[in-house]
N, C-alpha and C positions, 0 to 999 in steps of 0.2 A: 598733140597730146599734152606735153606742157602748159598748154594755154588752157585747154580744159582744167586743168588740175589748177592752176592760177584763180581761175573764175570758183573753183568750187571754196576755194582758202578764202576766199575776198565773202564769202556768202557764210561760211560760217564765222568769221571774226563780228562780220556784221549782227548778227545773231547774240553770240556773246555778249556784243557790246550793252545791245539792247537788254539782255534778258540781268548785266548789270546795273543799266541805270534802272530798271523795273524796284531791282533787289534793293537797291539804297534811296529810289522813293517810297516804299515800304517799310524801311525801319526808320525812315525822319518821320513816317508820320506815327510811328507807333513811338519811338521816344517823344515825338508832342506830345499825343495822347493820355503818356505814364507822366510827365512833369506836369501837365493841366490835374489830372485825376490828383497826384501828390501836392501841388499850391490849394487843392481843395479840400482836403481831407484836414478835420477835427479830434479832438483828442476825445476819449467819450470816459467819462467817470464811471469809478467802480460803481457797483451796486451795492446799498448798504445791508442786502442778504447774503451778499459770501462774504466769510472769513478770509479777508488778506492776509493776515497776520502770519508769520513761518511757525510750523506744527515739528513741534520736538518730537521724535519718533518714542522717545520712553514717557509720555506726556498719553500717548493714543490708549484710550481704553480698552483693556485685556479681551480677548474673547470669552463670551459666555465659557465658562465653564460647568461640567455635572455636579449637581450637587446631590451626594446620597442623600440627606436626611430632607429632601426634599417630597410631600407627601404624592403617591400616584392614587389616584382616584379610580375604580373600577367600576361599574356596575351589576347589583344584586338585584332579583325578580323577590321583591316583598308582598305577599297579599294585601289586597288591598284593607281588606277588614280588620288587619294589623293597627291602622291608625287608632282604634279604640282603644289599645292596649298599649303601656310602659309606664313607667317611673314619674314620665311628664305628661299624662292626662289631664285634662281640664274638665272638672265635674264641678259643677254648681247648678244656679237654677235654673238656665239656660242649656247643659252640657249637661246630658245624661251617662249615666256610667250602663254598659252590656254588659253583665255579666259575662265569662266564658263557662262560669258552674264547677271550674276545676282550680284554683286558685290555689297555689303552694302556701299552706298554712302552716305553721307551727304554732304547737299549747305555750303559750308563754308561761306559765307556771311550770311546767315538765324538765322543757330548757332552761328553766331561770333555779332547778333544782340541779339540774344537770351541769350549770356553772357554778354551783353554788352561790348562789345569788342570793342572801334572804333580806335584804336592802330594798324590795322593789316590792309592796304590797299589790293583791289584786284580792277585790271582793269576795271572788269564788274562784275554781280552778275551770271553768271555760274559755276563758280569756285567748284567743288565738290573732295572730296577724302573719302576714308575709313572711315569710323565712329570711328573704332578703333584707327585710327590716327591721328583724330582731336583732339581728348580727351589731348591728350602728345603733338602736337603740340602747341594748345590753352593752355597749361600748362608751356610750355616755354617763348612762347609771353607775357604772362604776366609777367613772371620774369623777363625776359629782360626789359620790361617798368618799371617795379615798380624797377628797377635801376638804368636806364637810362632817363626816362621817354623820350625815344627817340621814336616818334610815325612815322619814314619816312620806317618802315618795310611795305615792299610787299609784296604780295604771287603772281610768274608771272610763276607759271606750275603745275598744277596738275595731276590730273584722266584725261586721254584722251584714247576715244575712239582709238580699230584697225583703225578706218577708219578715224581719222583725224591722225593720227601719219602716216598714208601713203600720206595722202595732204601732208605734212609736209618734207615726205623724198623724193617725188616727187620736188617739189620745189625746193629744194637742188640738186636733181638728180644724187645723187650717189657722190656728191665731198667731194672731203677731203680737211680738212685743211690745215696751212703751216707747220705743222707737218706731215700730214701721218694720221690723224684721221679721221673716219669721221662725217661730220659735221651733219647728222641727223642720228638716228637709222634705222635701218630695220623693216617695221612692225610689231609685234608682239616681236621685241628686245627690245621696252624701256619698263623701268621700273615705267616710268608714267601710263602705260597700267595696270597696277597691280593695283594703287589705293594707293600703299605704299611709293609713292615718289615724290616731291615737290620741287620748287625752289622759292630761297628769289629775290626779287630785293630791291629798295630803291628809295624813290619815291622823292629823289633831283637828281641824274643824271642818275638813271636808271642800276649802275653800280657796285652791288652788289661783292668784295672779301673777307669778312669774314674780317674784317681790321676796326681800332678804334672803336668804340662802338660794334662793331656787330663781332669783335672776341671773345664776350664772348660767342655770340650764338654755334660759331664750336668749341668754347674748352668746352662747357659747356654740348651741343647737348645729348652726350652720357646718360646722366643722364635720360634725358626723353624718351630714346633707339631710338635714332636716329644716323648713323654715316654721316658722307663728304662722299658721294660715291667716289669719283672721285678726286684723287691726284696726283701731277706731280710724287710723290717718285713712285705711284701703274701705272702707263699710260700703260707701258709696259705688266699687266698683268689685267685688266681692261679694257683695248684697248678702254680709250676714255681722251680728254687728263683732263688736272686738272681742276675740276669746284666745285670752293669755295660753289657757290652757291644752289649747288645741295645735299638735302638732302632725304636719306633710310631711315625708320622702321625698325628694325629689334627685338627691343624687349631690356629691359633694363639691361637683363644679358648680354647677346651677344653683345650690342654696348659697354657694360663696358669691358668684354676683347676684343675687338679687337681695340678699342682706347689704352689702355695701355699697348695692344705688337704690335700695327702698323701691324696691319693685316687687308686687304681689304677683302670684302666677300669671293670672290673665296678663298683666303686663309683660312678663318676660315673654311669652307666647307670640303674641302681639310684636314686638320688638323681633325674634326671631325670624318671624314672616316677611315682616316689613322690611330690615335695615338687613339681616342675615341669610339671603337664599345662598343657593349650592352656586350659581354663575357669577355671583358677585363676593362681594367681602365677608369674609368668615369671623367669627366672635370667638376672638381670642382670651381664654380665662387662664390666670393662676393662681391657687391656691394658697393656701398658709401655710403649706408644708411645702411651697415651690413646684409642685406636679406643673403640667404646663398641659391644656385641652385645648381642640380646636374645637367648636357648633355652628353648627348651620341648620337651614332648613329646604327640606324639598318639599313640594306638593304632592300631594294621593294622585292618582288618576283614575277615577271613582265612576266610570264609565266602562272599568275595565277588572278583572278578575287581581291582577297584581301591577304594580308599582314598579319602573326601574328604578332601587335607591344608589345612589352614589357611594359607596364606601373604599375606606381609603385598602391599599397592600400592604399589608406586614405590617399596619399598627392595630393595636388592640381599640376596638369601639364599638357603641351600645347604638341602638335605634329603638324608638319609644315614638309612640304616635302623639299625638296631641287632642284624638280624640274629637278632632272637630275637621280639619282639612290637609292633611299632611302627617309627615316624617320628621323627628329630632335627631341626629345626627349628632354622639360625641365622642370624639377620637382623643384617645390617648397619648400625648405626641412624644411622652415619656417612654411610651411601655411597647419597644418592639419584637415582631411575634412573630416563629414559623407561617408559611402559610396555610391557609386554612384554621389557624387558630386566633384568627382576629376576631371573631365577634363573641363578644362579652355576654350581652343578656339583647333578647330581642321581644318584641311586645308578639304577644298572642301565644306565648309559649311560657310552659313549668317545669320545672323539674318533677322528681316526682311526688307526690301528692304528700303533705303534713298529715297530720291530727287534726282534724275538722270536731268541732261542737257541733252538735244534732239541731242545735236552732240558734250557731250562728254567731255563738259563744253572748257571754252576759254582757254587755254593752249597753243597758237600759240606762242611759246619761241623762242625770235630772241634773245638772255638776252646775256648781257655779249660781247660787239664787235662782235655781229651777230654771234654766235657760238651756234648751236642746239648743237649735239654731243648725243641727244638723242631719 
């Protein structure tokens, strides 16, 4: 029995022994293997895209934070037939004006008696325009007096009916000037037919050019968002030639920049399209009184009964068509508002109805050396 158990010790020492030198020719060859791999290994250069440099923790830029006055954008369902109507219509010879038939008129005589206004001559007591219009009109005229107290201002064209603007281009019957102009519009091309447009005269020789006293009114106009429609520098893209006398609406953001970069309507339109849609960068305007607007432009969808317009939450702003492919868009970024009480004035809608003249008030403009042009 001893002997067995002697034999079994002798067989496992053996084993042992073995299964040590196994174990320690396995780690000489893996320490070879880790000092060849370490005598071969290179150093590898930064990359000159990451930032080595050590980062200050009060150095790290803050997290986004909310900002309230930040504008949110919503979307409103506009008819699409809306773009014929606002403040920023483009009507010329190209751009027809639609009627709606219902047009918020006021008698400018009635109101202008009603201010007591008797600074402001008119021909006869038919004279009517826009409601919205007279309000900035009559707000000019009196500035002008109360500087001048120069009472020989006219008012000799307003609101005229489709149907005396065609007596008017009948008359004329299609001639042009000694330019190339021509001398009365096409029915539904003037922009007296809108209710948004007006001409001065002066009631010692009838001869209204924006000159001594009454150049304050055309350098001044913009302020009450009116521009000169009609200039010799714009003739060429206006296609009517320069008439001092003739003044547009367009709203007091919009006459403030396009007076101070000499831009005619088609141009600012044009521009709006182009450099100003809703997805991209907005046309940031401020006023002379500091007000602060945002504009932009969205496109009609003219295949379809209404428009999604983009408008903003809780600030006050207008949408006005342009009358030829789209929506104007101008937010108030001064003037903020319950909700539901953001939109201002929106195209295709009146209030309720003025004092209409029976044919469209007297407007028969020969002004200025017998030159209609509208």
């Amino acid at each position: 029995m001893p002997k067995d158990i002697s034999k079994e010790q002798s067989i496992n020492k053996a084993k042992n022994i073995t299964q040590l030198v196994i174990c320690a020719v396995v780690v000489g060859l893996a320490g070879y293997n880790l000092a060849t791999v370490y005598n071969n290994m290179k150093t590898v250069p930064s990359s000159s895209y990451v930032d080595t440099a050590e980062h200050d923790p009060d150095t790290q830029p803050a997290s986004q934070e909310f900002d309230p006055d930040k504008i949110i954008y919503t979307s409103s369902q506009v008819p699409t037939k809306d773009k014929f109507y606002g403040d920023l219509i483009l009507v010329n010879n190209d751009a027809e004006y639609f009627s709606l038939g219902d047009e918020d008129l006021i008698n400018i005589a009635d109101a202008n008696a009603e201010k007591g206004i008797d600074y402001l001559a008119l021909p006869d007591n038919s004279y009517t325009i826009l409601r919205r219009v007279y309000e900035p009109l009559s707000a000019m005229v009196t500035d002008f007096y109360n500087i001048y107290y120069n009472d020989t201002l006219e008012i000799y064209g307003s609101y005229r009916s489709t149907q005396l603007q065609k007596e008017i281009y009948d008359r004329y019957d299609g001639q042009l000037d000694e330019d190339g102009f021509p001398r009365a519009a096409l029915p539904g091309h003037s922009e007296h037919e809108t209710g948004l447009a007006f001409d001065f005269s002066e009631t010692v020789n009838g001869d209204y050019q924006g000159q001594g006293d009454f150049a304050w009114i055309n350098e001044n106009c913009y302020k009450y968002g009116f521009v000169v429609r009609y200039t010799d520098e714009k003739k060429d893209i206006t296609g009517f030639r320069a008439e001092p006398w003739h003044f547009r609406y367009v709203g007091i953001p919009h006459a403030t920049y396009m007076t101070k970069n000499d831009l005619c309507l088609e141009e600012y339109i044009d521009l709006l399209r182009e450099k100003y849609p809703y997805d991209g960068e907005h046309l940031q305007i401020t006023d002379d009184d500091g007000a602060h607007y945002e504009v932009f432009f969205t496109p009609s969808k003219d295949s379809e009964e209404s428009t999604d317009v983009p408008v903003p939450s809780g600030y006050k702003y207008e949408i006005s068509g342009n009358n030829i492919d789209g929506f104007i868009i101008t937010v108030h970024k001064d003037e903020k508002v319950a909700p539901g009480q953001e939109l201002a004035t929106e195209p295709g809608t009146t209030e309720a109805s003025g004092e209409e003249s029976d044919d469209g008030s007297g407007n028969d403009d020969e002004n200025s050396g017998d030159t209609e042009n509208e």
